[in-house]
GULUMZA-292222 format. One line per 5 residues: number of its first residue (from 0); their letters; for each residue x, y, z of N, C-alpha, C, O. Coordinates in nm, 4 decimals, always signed. Layout:
REM GULUMZA-292222
NUM) a) X/Y/Z/X/Y/Z/X/Y/Z/X/Y/Z | ...
This chain:
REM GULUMZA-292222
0) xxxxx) +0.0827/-0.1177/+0.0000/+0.0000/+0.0000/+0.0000/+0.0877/+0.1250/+0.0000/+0.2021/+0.1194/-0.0453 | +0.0339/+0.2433/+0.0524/+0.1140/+0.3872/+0.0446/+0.2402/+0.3778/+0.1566/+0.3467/+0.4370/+0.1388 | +0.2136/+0.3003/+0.2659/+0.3396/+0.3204/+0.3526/+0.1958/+0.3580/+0.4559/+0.2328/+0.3104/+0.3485 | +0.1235/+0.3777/+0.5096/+0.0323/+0.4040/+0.5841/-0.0891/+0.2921/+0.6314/-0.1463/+0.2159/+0.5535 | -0.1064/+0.2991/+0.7364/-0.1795/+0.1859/+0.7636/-0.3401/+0.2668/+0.7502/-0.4068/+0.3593/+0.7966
5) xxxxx) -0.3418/+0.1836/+0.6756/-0.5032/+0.2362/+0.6341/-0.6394/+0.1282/+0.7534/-0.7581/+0.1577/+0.7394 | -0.6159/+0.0584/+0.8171/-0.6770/-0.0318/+0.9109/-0.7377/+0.1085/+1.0444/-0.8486/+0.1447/+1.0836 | -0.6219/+0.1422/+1.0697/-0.7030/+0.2992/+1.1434/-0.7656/+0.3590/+1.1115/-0.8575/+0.4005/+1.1821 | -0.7455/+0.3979/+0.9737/-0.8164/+0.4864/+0.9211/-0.9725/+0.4994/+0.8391/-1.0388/+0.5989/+0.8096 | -0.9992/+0.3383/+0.8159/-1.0987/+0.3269/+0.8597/-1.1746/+0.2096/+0.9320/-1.2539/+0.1205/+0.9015
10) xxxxx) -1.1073/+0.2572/+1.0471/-1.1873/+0.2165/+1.2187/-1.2281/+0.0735/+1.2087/-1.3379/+0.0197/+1.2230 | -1.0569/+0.0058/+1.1676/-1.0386/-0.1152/+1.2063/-1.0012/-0.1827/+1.2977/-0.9775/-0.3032/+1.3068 | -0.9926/-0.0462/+1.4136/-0.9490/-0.0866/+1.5339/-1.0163/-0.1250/+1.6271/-0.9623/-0.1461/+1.7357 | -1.1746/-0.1472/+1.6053/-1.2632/-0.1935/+1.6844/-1.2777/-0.1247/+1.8174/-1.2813/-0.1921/+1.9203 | -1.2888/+0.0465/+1.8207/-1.3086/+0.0822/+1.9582/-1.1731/+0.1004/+2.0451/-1.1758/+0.1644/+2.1502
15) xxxxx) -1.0708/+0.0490/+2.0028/-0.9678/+0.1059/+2.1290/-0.9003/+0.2333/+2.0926/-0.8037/+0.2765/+2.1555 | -0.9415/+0.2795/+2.0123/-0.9136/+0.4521/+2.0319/-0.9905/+0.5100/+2.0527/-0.9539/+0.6263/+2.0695 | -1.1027/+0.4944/+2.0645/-1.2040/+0.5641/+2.1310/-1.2615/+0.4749/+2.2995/-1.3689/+0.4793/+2.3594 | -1.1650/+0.4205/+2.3210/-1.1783/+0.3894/+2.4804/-1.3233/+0.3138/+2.4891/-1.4280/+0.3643/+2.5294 | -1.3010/+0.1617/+2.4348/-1.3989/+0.1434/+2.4112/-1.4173/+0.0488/+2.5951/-1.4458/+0.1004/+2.7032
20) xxxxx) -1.3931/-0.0681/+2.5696/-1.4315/-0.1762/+2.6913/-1.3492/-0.1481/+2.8011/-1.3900/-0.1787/+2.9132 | -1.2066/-0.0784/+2.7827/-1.1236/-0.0938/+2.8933/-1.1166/+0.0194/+2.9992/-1.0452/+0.0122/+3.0992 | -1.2329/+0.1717/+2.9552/-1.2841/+0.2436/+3.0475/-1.4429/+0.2379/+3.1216/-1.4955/+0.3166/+3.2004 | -1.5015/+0.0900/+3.0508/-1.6341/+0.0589/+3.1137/-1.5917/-0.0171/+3.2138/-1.6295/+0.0015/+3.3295 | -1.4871/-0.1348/+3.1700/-1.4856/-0.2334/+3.2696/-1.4045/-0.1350/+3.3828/-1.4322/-0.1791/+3.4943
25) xxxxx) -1.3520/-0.0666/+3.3887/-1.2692/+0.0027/+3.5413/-1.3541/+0.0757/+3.6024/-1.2978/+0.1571/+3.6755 | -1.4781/+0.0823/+3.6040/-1.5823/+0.1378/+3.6821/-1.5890/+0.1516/+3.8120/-1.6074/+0.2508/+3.8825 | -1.5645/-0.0081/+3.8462/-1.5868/-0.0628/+3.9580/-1.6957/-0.0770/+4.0547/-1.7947/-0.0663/+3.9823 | -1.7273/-0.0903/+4.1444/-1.8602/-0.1520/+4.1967/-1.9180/-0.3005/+4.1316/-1.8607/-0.3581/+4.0391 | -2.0394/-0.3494/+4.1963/-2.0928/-0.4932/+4.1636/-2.1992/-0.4666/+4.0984/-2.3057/-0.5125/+4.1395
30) xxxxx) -2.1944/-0.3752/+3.9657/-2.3206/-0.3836/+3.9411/-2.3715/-0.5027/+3.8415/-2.4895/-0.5323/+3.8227 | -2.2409/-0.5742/+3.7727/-2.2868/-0.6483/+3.6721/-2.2138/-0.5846/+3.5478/-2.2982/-0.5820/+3.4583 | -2.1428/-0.5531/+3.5203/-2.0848/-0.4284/+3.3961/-2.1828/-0.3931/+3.3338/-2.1748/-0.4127/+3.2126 | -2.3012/-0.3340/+3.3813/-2.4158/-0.2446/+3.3497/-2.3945/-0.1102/+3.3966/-2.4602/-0.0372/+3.3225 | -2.3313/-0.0384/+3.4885/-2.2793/+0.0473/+3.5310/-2.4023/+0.0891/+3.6569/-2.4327/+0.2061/+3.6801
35) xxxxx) -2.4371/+0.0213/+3.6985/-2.5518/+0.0406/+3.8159/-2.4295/-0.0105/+3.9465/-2.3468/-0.1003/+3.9308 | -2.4463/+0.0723/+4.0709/-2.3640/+0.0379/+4.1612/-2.4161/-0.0618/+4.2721/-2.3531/-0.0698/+4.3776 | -2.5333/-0.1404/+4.2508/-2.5619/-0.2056/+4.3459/-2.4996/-0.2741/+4.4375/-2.3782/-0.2719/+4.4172 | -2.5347/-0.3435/+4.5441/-2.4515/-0.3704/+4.6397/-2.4290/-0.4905/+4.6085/-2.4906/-0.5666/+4.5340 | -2.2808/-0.5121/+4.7068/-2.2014/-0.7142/+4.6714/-2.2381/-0.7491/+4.7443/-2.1423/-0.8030/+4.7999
40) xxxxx) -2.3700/-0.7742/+4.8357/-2.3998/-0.8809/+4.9466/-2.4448/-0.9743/+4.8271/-2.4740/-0.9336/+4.7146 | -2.4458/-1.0993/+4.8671/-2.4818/-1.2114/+4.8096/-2.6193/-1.2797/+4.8734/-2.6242/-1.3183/+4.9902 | -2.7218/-1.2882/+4.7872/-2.8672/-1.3332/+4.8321/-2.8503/-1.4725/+4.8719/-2.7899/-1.5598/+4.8097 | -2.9150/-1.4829/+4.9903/-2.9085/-1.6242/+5.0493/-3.0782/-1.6577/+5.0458/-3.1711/-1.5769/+5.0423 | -3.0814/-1.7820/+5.0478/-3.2079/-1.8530/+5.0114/-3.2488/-1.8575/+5.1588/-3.1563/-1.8749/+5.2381
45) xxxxx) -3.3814/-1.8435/+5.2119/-3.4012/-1.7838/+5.3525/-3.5019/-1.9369/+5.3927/-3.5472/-1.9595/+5.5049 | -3.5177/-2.0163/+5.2859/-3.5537/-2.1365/+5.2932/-3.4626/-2.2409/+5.3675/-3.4965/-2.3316/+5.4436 | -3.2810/-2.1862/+5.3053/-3.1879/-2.3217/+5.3452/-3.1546/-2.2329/+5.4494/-3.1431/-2.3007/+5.5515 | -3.1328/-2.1091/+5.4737/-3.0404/-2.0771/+5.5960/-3.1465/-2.0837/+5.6970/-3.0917/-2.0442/+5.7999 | -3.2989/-2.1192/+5.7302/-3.3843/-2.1579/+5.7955/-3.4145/-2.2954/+5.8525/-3.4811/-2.3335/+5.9487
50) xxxxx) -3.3001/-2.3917/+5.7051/-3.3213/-2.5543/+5.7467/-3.4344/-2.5778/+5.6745/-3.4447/-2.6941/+5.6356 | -3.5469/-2.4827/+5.6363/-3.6885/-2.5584/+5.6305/-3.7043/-2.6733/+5.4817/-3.7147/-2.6237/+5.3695 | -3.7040/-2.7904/+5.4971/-3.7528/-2.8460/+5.4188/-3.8296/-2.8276/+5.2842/-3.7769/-2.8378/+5.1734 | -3.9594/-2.7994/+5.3076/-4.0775/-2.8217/+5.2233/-4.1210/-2.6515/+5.2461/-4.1056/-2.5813/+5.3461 | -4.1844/-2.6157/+5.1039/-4.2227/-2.4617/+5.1347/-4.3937/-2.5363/+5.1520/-4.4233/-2.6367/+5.0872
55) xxxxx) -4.4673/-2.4861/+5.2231/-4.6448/-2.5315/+5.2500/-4.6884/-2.4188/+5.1844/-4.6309/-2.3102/+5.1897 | -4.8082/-2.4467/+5.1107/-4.8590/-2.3377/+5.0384/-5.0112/-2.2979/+5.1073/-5.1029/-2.2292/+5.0623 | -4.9970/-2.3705/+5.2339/-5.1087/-2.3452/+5.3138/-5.0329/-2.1749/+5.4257/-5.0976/-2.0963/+5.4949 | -4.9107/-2.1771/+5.4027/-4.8680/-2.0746/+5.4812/-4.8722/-1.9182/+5.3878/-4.7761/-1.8859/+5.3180 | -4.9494/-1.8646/+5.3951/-4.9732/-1.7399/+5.3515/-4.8916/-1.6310/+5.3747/-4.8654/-1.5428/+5.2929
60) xxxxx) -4.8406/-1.6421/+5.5217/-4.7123/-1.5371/+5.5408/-4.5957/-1.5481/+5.4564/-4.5414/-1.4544/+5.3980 | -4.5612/-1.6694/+5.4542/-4.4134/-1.7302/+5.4355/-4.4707/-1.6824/+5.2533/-4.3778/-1.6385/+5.1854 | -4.5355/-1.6859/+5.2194/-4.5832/-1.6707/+5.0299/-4.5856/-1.5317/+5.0205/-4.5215/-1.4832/+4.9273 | -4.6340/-1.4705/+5.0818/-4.6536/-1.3264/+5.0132/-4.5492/-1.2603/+5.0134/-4.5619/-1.1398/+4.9912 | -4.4145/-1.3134/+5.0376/-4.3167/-1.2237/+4.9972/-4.2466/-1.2664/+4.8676/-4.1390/-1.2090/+4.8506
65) xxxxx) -4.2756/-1.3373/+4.7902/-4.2523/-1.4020/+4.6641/-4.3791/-1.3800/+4.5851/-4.3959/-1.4601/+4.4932 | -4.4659/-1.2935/+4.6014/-4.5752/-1.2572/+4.4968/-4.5483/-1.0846/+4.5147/-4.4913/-1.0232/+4.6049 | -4.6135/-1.0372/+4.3911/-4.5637/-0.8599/+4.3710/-4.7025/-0.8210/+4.4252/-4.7750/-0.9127/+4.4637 | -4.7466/-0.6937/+4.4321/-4.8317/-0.6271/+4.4404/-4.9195/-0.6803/+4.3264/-5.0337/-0.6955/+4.3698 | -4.9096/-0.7148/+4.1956/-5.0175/-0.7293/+4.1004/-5.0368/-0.8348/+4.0978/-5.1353/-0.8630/+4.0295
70) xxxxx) -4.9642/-0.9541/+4.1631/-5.0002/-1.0962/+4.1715/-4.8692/-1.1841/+4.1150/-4.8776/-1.3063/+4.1275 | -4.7592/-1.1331/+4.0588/-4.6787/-1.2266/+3.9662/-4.5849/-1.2817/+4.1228/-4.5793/-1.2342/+4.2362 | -4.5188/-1.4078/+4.0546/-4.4314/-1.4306/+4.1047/-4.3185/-1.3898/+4.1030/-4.2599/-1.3965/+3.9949 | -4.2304/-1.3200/+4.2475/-4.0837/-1.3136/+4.1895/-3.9792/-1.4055/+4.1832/-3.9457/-1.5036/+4.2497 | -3.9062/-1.3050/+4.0147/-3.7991/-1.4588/+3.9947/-3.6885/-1.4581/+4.0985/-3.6422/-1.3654/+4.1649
75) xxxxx) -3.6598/-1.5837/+4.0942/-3.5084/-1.6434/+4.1977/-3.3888/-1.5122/+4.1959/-3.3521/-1.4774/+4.3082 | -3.3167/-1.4261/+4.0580/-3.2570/-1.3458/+4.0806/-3.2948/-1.2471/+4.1476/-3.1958/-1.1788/+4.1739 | -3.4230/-1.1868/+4.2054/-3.4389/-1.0600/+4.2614/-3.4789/-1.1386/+4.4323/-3.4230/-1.0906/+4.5309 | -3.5546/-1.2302/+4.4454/-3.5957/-1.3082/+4.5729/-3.4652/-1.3783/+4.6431/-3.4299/-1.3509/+4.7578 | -3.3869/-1.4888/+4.5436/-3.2564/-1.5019/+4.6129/-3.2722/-1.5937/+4.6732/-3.2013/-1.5950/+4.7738
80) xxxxx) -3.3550/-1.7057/+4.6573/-3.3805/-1.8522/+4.6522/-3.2925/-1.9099/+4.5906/-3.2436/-1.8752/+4.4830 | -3.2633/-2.0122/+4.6618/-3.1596/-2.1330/+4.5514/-3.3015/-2.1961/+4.4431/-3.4207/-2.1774/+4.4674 | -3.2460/-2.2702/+4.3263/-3.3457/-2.3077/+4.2201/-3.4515/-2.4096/+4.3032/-3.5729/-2.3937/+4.3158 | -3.3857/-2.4958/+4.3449/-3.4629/-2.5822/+4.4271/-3.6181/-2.5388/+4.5144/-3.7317/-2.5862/+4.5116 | -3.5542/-2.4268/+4.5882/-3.6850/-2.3922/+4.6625/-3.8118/-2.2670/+4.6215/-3.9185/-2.2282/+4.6690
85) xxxxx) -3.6976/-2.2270/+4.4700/-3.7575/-2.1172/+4.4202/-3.9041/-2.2382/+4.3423/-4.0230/-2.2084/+4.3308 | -3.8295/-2.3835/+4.2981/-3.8919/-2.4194/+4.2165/-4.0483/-2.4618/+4.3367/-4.1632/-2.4449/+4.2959 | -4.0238/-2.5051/+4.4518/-4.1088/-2.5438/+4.5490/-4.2192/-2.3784/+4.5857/-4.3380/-2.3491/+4.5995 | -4.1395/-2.3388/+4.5868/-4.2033/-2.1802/+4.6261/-4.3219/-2.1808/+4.4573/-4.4429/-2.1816/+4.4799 | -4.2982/-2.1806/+4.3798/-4.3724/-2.1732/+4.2809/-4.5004/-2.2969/+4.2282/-4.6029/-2.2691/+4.1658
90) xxxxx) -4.4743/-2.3808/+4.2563/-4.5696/-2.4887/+4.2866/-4.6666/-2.4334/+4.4101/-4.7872/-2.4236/+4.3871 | -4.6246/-2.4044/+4.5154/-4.6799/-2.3640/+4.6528/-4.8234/-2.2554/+4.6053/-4.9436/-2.2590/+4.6316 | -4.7219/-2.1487/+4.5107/-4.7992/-2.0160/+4.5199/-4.9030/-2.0735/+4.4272/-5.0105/-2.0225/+4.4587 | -4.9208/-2.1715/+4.3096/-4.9937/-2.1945/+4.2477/-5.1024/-2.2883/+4.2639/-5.2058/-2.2846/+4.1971 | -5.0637/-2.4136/+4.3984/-5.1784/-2.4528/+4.4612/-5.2434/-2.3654/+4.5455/-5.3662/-2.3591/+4.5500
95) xxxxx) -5.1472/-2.2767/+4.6333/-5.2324/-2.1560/+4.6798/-5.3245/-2.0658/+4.5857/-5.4142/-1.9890/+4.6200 | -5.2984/-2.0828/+4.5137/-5.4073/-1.9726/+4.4299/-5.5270/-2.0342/+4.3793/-5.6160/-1.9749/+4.3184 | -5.5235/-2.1782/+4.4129/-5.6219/-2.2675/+4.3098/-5.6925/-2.3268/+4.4413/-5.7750/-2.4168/+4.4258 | -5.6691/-2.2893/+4.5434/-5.7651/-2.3286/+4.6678/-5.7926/-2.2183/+4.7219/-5.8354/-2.2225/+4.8372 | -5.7795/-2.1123/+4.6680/-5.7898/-1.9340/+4.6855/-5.7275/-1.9133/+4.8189/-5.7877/-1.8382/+4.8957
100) xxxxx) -5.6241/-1.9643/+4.8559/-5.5592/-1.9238/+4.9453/-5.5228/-1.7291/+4.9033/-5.5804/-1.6299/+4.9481 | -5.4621/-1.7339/+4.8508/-5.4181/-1.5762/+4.7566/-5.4728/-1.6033/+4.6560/-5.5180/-1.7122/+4.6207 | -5.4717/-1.4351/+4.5649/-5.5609/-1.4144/+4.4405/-5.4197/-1.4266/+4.3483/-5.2980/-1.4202/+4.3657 | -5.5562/-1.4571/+4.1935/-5.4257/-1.4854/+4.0609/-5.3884/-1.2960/+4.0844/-5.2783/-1.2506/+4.1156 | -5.4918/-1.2300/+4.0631/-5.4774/-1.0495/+4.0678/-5.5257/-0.9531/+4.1145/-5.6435/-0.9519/+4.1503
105) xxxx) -5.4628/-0.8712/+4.1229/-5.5444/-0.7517/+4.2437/-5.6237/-0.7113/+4.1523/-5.6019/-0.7081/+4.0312 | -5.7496/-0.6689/+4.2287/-5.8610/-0.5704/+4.1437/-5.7879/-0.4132/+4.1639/-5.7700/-0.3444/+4.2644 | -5.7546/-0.3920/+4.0146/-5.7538/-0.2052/+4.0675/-5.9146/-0.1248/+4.0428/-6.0143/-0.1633/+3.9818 | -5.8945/-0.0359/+4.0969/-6.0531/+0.0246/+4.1072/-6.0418/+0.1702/+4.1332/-6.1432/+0.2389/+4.1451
């Protein structure tokens, strides 16, 4: 070619002259490299650090903190259940709802 690297010139460098990945990733904090600073505690499943076995879907207290305000279930990443009891917790809430223990949805009005 001319003696010039033409690969720079047109922006074959994939982002590292314009500071691409290696000023996102030095952020720091736990947010996930999303740039949200949430906190590094680690969610513990309140099922195993309790011992409890079996989730009962006759227990209404122990359920309503795994259903939202509009009725859904929350998932394992925001609740912080291991899969196991998230999967028991979800069976639970759904015989609960089918013996009307809790509603499928809130009435808004």
């Amino acid at each position: 070619m001319n003696g010039t690297d033409t690969s720079r010139i047109q922006g074959g460098d994939r982002g590292a002259a314009r500071g691409g990945d290696e000023e996102r990733r030095s952020t720091g904090g736990s947010g996930g490299g999303r740039g949200g600073g949430g906190f590094g505690r680690k969610k513990v499943c309140r099922f195993c650090a309790d011992k409890i076995a079996r989730v009962d879907f006759k227990d209404q207290n122990t359920l309503k903190y795994f259903v939202t305000e509009r009725g859904k279930i929350i998932p394992r990443r925001i609740s912080g259940n291991c899969a196991k009891h998230q999967r028991q917790v979800a069976v639970a809430i759904r015989r609960a709802r089918n013996v009307a223990l809790i509603p499928y949805t809130v009435v808004m009005g």
